[in-house]
C-alpha positions as CSV (number, residue, x, y, z in Angstrom):
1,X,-2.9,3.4,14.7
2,X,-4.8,0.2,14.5
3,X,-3.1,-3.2,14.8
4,X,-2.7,-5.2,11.7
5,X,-3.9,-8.5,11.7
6,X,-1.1,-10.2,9.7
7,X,2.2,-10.6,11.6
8,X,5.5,-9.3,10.1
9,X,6.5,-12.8,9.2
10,X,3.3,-13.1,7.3
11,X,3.3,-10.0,5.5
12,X,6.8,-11.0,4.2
13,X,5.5,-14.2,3.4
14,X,3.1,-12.2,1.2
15,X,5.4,-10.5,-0.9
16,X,7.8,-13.0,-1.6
17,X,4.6,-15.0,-2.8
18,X,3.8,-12.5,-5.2
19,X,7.4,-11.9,-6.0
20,X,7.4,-15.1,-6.9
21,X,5.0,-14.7,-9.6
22,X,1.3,-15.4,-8.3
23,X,-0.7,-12.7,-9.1
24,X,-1.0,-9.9,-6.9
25,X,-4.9,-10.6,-6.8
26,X,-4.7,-14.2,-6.1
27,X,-2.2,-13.4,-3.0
28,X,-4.9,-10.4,-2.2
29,X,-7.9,-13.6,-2.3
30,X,-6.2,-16.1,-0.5
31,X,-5.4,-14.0,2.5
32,X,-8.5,-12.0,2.7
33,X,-7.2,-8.3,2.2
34,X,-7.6,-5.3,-0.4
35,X,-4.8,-5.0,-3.5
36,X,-4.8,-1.7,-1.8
37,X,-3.4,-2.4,1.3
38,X,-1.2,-5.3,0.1
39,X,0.6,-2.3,-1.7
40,X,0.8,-0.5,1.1
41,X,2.3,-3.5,3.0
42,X,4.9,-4.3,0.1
43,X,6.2,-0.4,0.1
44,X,7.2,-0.5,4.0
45,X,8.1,-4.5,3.9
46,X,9.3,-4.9,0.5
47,X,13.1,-6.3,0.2
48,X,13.0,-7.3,4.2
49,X,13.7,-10.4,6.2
50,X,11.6,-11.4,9.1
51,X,14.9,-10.2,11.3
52,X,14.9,-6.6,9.8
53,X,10.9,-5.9,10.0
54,X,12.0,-7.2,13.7
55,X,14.3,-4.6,14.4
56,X,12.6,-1.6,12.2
57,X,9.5,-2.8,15.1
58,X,12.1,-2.4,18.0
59,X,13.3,0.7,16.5
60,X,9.9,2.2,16.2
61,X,9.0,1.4,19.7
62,X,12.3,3.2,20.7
63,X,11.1,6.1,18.9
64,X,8.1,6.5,20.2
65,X,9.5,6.4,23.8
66,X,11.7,8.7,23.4
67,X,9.3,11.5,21.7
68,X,6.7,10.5,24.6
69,X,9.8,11.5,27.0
70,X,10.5,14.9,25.3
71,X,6.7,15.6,25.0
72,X,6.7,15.2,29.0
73,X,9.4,16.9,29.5
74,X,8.8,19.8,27.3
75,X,5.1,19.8,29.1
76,X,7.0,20.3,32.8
77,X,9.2,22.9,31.5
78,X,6.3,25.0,30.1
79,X,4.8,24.4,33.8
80,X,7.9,25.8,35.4
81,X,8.0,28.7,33.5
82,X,4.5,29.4,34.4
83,X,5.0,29.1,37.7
84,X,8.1,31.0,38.2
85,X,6.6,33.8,35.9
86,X,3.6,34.3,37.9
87,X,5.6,34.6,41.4
């Protein structure tokens, strides 16, 4: 997934702009980025501090740990199996 170029802080900076009640289109202008993706921002940010979108990060890195650790391990056991099927 490519990195966005707008920090977490920033991209709640955003929204509570536009919640504030400048037009979506002007906050879209004035940071340089499609309505599109702003929406797309506000539906996984919207109603978030800076500490939450902090932990939901942390929490997603955890996660993708831990299915890199099953992946591996389901790998060695499919190995195994091979191995001691063939003998």
């Amino acid at each position: 997934m490519r990195k966005s170029c707008f920090t977490e802080a920033q991209i709640i900076g955003m929204i509570k702009e536009q919640e504030a009640g400048m037009a979506t289109a002007e906050v879209c202008r004035r940071h340089g980025l499609s309505p599109a993706t702003f929406y797309k921002l506000k539906a996984k940010y919207g109603g978030m501090e800076v500490s939450e979108a902090a932990m939901l990060k942390a929490l997603e890195d955890e996660n993708w740990k831990l299915k890199r650790l099953l992946a591996d391990t389901m790998l060695d056991n499919v190995v195994l199996k091979d191995l001691l099927g063939k003998n």
